[in-house]
N, C-alpha and C positions, 0 to 999 in steps of 0.2 A: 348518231352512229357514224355519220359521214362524215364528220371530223374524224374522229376515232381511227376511221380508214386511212385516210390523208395522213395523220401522225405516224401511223404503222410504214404507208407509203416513203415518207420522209425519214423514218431511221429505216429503209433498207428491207421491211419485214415483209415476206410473203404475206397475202393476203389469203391463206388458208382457209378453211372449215373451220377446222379444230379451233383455232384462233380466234376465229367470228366468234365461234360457239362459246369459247369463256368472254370474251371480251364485252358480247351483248348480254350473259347471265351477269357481271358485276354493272353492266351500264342498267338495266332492267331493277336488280336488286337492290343494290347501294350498299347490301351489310357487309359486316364480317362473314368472309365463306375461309376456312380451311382446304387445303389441298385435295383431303378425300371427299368432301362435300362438293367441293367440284366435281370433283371423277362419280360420285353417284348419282349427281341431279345431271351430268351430259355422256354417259355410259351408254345410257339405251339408245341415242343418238348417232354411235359410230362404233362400226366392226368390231374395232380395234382400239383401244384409248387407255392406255396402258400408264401408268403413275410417272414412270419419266417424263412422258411428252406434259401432261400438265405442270410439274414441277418447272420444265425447261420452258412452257409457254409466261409461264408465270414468272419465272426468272427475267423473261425477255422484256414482257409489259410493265415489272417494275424499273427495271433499269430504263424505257424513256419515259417513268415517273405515271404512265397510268394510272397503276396500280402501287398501291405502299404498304409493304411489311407491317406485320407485329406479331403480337403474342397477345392472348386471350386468358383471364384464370386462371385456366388448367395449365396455360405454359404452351399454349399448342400454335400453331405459327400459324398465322391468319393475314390474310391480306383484304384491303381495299379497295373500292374505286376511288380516285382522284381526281374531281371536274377543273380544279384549278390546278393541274399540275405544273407547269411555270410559272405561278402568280409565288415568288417567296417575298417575305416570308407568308406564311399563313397556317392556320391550322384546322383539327380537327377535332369534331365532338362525337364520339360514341355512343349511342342509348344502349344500356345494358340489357333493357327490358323487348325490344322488337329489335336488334343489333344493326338495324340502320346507322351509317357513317355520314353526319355534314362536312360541307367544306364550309369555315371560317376566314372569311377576309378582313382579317384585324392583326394586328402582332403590337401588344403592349410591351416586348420585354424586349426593349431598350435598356431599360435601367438596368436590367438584372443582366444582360449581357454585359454592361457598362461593370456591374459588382465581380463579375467574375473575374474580367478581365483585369480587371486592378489587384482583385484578392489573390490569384496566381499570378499576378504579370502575364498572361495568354492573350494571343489576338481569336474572337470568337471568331469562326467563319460561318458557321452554320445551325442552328436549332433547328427543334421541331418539338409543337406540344401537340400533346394527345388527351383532350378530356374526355372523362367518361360520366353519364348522370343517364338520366329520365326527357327522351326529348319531351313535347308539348304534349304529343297525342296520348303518349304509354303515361305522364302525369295525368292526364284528364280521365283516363279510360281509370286509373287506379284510386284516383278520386271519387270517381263515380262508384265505385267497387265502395268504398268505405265509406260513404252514403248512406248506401243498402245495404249494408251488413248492419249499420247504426239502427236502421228502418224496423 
C-alpha cells in the first residue's frame, strides 16, 4: 500500500479516507468490483459516501493506471486492480468463477499487431488483452466437486 500512496503523491492526489478506503478494498481484493459494490462494501465506513465521489475516485485511480476499466456479462462497468501498471505491454486474466484479476507479464502479439498494421496500412500504438477462464484454485476446487458427485 505504500507504493500506492507514493503513486497517488506523485500525480498530485490528496491522500484522503475515501481514497485509502477504495484503493486498499481493490489492493486487498484483486477482483472485478462494480461501482455500487464499492459504495456498499465502504458505506458503513463513512457519513457520507455518495456515488459521485466513487465514480470520481475511480475515474481518478484509473487515469494514473491503478485501476483498469471494463465491462463484465451483464455489460455493467467494472473495474480492476493493476499491480503492473507501467509494465506495457502486459495483460490480464480474469477467473469467472471467484472474479479475481492476474497481472500477466508476457505480450505475444507482435505478429498480430505486425497483421493489422499491414491489413489497414495503421500504425498500432497501443493493445491491451483481457482473458477470461477458471484460474488454478476455482479449476481444482470444481474438479474436486466432480470427483464427488462421480463418487
Amino acid at each position: 500500500m505504500e507504493s500506492l500512496i507514493e503513486i497517488l503523491r506523485n500525480n498530485k492526489l490528496k491522500i484522503t479516507p475515501r481514497r485509502l478506503a477504495v484503493l486498499e478494498l481493490f489492493y486487498q481484493e484483486r477482483k472485478l468490483l462494480t461501482p455500487e459494490q464499492i459504495w456498499q462494501r465502504l458505506n458503513s465506513k463513512f457519513n457520507k459516501l455518495g456515488m459521485p465521489t466513487i465514480y470520481r475516485i475511480l475515474a481518478q485511480l484509473s487515469q494514473i493506471r491503478i485501476l483498469r476499466q471494463t465491462t463484465d456479462e451483464q455489460q455493467q462497468l467494472c473495474y480492476y486492480y493493476c499491480s503492473l501498471r507501467n509494465k506495457n505491454p502486459h495483460h490480464h486474466f480474469y477467473c469467472k468463477n471467484c472474479q479475481r484479476v492476474f497481472c500477466l507479464e508476457f505480450c505475444e502479439l507482435d505478429s498480430i499487431k505486425k497483421a493489422v498494421a499491414g491489413q489497414i496500412d495503421a500504425e498500432v500504438h497501443h493493445h491491451e488483452l483481457y482473458i477470461e477462464g477458471l484460474c488454478s484454485e476455482c479449476r481444482k476446487s470444481t474438479n474436486n466437486a466432480k470427483l464427488k458427485s462421480k463418487n
